[in-house]
C-alpha positions in Angstrom: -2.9 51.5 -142.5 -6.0 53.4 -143.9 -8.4 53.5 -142.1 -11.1 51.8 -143.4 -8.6 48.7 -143.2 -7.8 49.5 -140.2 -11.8 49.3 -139.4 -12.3 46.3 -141.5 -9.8 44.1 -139.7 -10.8 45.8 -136.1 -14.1 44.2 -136.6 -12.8 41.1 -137.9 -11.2 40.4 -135.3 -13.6 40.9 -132.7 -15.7 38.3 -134.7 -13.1 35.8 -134.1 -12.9 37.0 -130.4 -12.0 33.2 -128.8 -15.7 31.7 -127.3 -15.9 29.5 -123.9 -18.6 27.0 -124.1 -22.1 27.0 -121.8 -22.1 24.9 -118.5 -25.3 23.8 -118.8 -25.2 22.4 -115.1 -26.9 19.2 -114.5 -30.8 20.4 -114.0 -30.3 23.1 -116.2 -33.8 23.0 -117.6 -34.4 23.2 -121.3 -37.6 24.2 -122.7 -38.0 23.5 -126.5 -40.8 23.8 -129.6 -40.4 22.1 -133.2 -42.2 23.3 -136.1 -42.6 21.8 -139.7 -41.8 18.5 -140.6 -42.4 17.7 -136.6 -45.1 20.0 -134.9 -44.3 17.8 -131.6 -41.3 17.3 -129.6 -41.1 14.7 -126.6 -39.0 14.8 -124.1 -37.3 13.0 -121.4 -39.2 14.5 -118.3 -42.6 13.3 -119.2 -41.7 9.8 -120.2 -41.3 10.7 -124.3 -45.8 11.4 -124.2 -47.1 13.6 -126.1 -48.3 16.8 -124.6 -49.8 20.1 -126.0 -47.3 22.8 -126.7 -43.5 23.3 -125.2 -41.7 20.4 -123.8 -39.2 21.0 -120.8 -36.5 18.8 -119.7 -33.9 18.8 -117.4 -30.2 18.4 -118.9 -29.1 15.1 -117.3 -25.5 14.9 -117.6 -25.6 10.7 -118.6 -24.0 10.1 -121.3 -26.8 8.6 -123.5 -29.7 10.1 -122.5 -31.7 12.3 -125.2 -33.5 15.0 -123.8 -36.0 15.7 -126.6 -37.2 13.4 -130.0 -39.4 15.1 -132.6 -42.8 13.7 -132.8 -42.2 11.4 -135.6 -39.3 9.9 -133.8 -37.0 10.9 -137.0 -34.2 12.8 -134.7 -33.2 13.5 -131.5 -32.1 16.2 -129.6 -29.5 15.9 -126.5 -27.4 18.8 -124.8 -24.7 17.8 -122.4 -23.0 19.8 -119.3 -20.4 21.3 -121.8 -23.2 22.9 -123.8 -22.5 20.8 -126.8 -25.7 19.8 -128.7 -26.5 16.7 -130.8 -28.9 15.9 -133.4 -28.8 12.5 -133.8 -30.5 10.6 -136.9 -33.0 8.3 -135.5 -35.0 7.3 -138.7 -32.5 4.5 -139.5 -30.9 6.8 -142.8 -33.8 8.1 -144.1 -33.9 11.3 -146.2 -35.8 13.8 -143.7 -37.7 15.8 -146.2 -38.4 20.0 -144.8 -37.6 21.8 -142.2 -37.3 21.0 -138.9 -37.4 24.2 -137.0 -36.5 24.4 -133.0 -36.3 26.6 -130.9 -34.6 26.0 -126.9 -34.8 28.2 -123.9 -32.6 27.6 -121.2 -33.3 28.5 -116.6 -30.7 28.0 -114.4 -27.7 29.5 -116.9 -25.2 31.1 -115.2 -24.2 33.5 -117.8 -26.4 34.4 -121.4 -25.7 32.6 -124.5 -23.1 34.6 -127.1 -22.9 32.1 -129.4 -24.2 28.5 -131.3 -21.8 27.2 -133.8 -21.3 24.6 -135.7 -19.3 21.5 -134.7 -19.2 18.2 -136.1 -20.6 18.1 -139.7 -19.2 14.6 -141.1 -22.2 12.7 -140.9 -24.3 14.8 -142.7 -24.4 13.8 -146.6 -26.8 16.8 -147.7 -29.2 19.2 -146.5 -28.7 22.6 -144.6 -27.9 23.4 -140.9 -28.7 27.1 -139.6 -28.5 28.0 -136.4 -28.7 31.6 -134.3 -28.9 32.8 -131.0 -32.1 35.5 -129.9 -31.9 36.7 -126.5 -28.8 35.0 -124.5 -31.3 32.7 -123.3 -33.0 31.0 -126.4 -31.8 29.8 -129.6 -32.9 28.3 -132.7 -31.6 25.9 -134.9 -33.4 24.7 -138.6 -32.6 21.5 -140.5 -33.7 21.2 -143.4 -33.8 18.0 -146.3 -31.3 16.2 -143.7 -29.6 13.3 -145.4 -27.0 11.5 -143.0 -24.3 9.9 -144.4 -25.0 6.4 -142.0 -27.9 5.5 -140.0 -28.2 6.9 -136.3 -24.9 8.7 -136.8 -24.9 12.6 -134.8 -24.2 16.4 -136.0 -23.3 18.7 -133.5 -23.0 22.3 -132.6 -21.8 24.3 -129.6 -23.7 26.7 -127.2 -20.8 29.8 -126.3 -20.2 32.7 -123.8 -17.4 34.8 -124.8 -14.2 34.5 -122.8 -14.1 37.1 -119.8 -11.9 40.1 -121.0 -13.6 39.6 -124.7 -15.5 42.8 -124.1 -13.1 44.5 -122.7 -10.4 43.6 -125.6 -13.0 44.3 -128.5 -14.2 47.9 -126.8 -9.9 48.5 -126.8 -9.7 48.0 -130.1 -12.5 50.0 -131.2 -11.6 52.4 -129.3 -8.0 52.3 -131.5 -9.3 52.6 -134.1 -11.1 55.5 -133.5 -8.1 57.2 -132.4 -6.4 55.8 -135.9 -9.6 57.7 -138.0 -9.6 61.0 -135.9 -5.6 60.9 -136.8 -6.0 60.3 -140.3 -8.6 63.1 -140.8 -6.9 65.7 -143.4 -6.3 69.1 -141.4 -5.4 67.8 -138.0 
């Protein structure tokens, strides 16, 4: 194998390195901002009012309970124990015209954030869904011209630590094919 294949599929596979999701541990608080279409989020610890600039909420761990709406009540936001997170249409179908852009901080994980990926896409019939993850302990994620494919249907995605030994596996292989390019050097 040459070794710039060899390099190529090293790092390709440490991409694909298998993820284990967040326990976001009932309590876990979750402090969030929306910007754009929504400059307010509500949430679940003060009753849904209104209030001047981030809004933190416990994660509650009953099934049904949304921790955060945006400030025109279009979607809702709810994370459960198994750091899965749904955005649940709650404009009745409408076409949600821009970009809402969040951003969620988490206290009380027990290990960072290494990934936010996307889950369950079906109900969306058009508009974008990014999504990243800043310092192990805050990530962002940015709708934009939402169109759901049935009123008060859910997307989700999925907050992600990387297995234990993931590290440990990737550094190996790097360190393979390191070996495999200091071999393949002409004159040794």
């Amino acid at each position: 194998m040459k070794p710039a294949t060899a390099l190529a599929a090293g790092l390709l596979a440490a991409a694909c390195l298998p993820a284990a999701a967040v326990p976001l541990l009932q309590g876990t608080t979750v402090t969030g901002t929306v910007s754009g279409a929504s400059s307010v989020l509500l949430g679940i610890a003060d009753g849904y009012a209104e209030l001047v600039g981030p809004v933190s909420a416990p994660v509650s761990g009953v099934l049904g309970d949304i921790e955060f709406l945006t400030g025109d009540y279009a979607l809702g936001i709810d994370f459960d124990e198994h750091g899965l997170v749904s955005v649940i249409d709650n404009s009745g179908g409408a076409l949600l015209a821009g970009t809402y852009a969040f951003s969620f901080s988490f206290a009380g994980l027990a290990d960072d954030i290494g990934r936010f990926t996307l889950g369950d896409l079906s109900a969306l019939a058009g508009g974008s869904v990014q999504l990243s993850v800043w310092d192990g302990q805050t990530v962002t994620l940015t709708l934009t011209d939402l169109q759901f494919a049935q009123p008060y249907a859910a997307i989700t995605a999925q907050l992600a630590v990387p297995e234990p030994g993931s590290a440990l596996l990737a550094f190996a292989g790097l360190a393979m094919l390191g070996t495999l390019r200091r071999a393949a050097r002409p004159g040794r």
